[in-house]
C-alpha positions as CSV (number, residue, x, y, z in Angstrom):
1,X,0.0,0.0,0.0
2,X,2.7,2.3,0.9
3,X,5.2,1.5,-2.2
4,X,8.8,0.9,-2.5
5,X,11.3,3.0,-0.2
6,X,11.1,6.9,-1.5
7,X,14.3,7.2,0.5
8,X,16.7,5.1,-1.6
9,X,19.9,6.4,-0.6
10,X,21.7,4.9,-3.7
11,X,21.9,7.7,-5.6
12,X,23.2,9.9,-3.0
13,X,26.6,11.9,-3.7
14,X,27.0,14.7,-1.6
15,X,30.2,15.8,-1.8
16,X,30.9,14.3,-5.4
17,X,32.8,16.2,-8.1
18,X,30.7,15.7,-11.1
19,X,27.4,15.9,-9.2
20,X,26.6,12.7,-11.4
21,X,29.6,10.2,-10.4
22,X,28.7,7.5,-12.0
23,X,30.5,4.8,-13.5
24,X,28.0,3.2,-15.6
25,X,25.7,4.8,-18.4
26,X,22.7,3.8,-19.8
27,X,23.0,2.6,-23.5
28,X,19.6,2.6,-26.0
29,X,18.3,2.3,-29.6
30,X,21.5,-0.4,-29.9
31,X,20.9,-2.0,-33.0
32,X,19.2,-5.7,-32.7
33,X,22.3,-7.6,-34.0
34,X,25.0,-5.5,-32.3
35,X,26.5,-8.0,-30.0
36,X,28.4,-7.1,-26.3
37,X,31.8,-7.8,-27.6
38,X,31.1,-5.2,-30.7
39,X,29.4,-2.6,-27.9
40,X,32.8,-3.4,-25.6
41,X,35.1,-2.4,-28.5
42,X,32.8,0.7,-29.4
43,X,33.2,2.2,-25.3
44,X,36.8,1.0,-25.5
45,X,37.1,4.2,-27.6
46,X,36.7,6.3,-24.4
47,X,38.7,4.0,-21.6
48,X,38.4,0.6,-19.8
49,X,35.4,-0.6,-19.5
50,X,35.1,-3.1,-16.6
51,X,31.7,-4.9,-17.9
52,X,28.9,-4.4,-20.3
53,X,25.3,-5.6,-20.0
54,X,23.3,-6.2,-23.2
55,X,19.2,-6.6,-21.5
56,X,18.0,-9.5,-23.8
57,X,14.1,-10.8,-23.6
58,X,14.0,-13.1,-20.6
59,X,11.6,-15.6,-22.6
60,X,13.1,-15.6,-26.5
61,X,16.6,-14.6,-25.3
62,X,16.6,-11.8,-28.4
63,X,18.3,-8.4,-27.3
64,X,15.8,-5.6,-26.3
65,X,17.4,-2.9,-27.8
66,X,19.6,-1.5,-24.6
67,X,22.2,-2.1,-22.4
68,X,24.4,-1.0,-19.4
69,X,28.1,-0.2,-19.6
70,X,30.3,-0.1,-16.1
71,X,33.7,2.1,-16.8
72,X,37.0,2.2,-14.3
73,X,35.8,5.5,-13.2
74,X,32.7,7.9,-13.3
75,X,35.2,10.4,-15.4
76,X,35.5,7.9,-18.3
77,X,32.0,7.3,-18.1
78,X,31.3,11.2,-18.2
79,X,33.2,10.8,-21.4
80,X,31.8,8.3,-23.0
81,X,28.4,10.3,-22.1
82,X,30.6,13.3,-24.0
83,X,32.0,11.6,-27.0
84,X,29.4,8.5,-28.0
85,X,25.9,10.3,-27.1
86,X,24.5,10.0,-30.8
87,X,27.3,8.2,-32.3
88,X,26.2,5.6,-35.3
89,X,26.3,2.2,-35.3
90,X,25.0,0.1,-37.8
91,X,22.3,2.6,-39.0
92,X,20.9,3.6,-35.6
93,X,22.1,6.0,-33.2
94,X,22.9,5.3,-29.6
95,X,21.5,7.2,-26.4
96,X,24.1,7.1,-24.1
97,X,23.0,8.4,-20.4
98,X,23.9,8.4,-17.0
99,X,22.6,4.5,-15.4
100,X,20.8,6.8,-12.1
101,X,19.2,9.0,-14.2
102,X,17.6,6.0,-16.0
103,X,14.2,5.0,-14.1
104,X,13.9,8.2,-12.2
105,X,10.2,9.3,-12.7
106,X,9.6,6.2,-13.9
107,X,7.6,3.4,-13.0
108,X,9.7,0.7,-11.3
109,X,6.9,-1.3,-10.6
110,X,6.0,-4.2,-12.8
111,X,2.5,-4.1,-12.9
112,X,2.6,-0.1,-13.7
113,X,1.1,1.7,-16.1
114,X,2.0,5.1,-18.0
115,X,1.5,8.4,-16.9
């Protein structure tokens, strides 16, 4: 009745540089036959990554069209964010965003609808 925890201290960085400080970003509209090893070399570009995450359709096991990519630290990330935002790849271009910011506003429950 109450919903979820509105606290969520997870996203909390007082005191943090970038006022972001993240090291992972949000990656959509990745093409349906991009694979994680092509997406690895593409955010390679910008510094190491540690691990990407391609979401796949937990029934068919086909990609759903975004993914999340975990950097060394939240300044590469910030970069890749800087440099690879809109950047082609095989005819469609990527949203790249900041993983918190992803979900905020949103409806985290399952059951939830729009608006």
């Amino acid at each position: 009745r109450a919903g979820p925890g509105r606290g969520g201290g997870r996203g909390d960085d007082r005191g943090g540089r970038s006022g972001q400080a993240s090291r992972s970003v949000f990656v959509g509209n990745i093409p349906y036959n991009a694979t994680e090893e092509q997406l690895e070399d593409v955010f390679r570009a910008v510094g190491q990554v540690v691990s990407f995450r391609l979401v796949k359709n937990a029934d068919t096991g086909q990609p759903k069209g975004f993914g999340f990519c975990e950097f060394r630290d939240a300044q590469t990330a910030e970069s890749a964010i800087r440099n690879l935002n809109n950047t082609e790849m095989n005819g469609r271009m990527l949203r790249i965003d900041y993983a918190s910011n992803i979900g905020e506003g949103k409806d985290r429950d399952r059951g939830g609808g729009g608006g």
